[in-house]
N, C-alpha and C positions, 0 to 999 in steps of 0.2 A: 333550506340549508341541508347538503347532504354528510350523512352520518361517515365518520370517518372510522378509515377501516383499523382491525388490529393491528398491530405493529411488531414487527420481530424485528425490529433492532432501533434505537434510540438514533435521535438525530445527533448524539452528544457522540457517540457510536462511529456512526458511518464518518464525521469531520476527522475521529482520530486515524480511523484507516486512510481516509485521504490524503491529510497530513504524513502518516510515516509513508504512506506510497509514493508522496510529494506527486499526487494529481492534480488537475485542473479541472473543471467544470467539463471544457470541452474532450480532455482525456476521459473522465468516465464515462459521456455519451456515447465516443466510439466503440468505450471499452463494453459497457453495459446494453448498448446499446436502446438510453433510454434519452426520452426529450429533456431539454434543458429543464422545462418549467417542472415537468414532474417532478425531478433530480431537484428542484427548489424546493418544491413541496415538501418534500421528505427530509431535507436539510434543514429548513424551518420549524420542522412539527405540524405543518396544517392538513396534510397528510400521512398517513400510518404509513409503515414503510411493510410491504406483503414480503411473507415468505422464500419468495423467488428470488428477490430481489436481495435482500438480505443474505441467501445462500452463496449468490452470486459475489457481494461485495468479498464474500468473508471468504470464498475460494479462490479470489482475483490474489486477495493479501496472502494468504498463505503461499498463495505460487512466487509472488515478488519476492518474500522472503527466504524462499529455498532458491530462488536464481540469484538471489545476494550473495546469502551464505557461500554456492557451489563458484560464484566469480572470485568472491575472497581468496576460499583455498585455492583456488588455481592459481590464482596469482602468487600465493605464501608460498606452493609446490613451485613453481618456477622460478623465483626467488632463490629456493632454495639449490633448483641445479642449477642456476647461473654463479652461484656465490655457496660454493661447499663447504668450505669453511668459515663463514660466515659474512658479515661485514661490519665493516669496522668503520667507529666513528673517525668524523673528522673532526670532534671537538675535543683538545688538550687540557688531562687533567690538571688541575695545579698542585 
C-alpha cells in the first residue's frame, strides 16, 4: 500500500469551493486540468491533496469571485444610467 502524501487542503475544502463555484467533475478536469480518478482521490481523502493543486483550486475561486462581484456592479452601474431616477415599484401600497 502506498503511503499517502501530505495534504494542503481538506477534501471537506475543495467540495466547498466546488459547490460555491457551482463546478462539475468534468469543469475542474478542464479547468485544472487534472484526471477524473485523481480529482476522486482527493475528493474522497484516499489521496493527500499536493500543494500545487491546492494553490490552483484556491486561485480558480478567488478569480470566479472577483468576475462575480465585477458583473454585479456592472450591471447595478447600468441600472443605474438606464433609470436615474430610480425605479419604481409596481406593487401598491395599502
Amino acid at each position: 500500500m502506498s503511503k499517502k502524501a501530505h495534504t494542503y487542503m481538506t477534501p471537506a475544502e475543495l467540495d466547498r469551493i466546488r459547490i460555491e463555484m457551482g463546478c462539475k467533475w468534468v469543469d475542474r478536469e478542464i479547468l485544472l486540468q487534472v484526471k477524473r480518478r485523481t480529482l476522486q482521490g482527493y475528493a474522497s481523502g484516499k489521496r493527500g491533496i499536493p500543494k500545487e493543486f491546492a494553490d490552483k483550486v484556491r486561485a480558480a475561486a478567488r478569480h470566479d469571485k472577483k468576475s462575480t462581484r465585477r458583473a454585479i456592479n456592472k450591471a447595478l452601474r447600468q441600472i443605474d444610467r438606464d433609470h436615474p431616477a430610480g425605479i419604481r415599484s409596481e406593487i401598491e401600497e395599502e
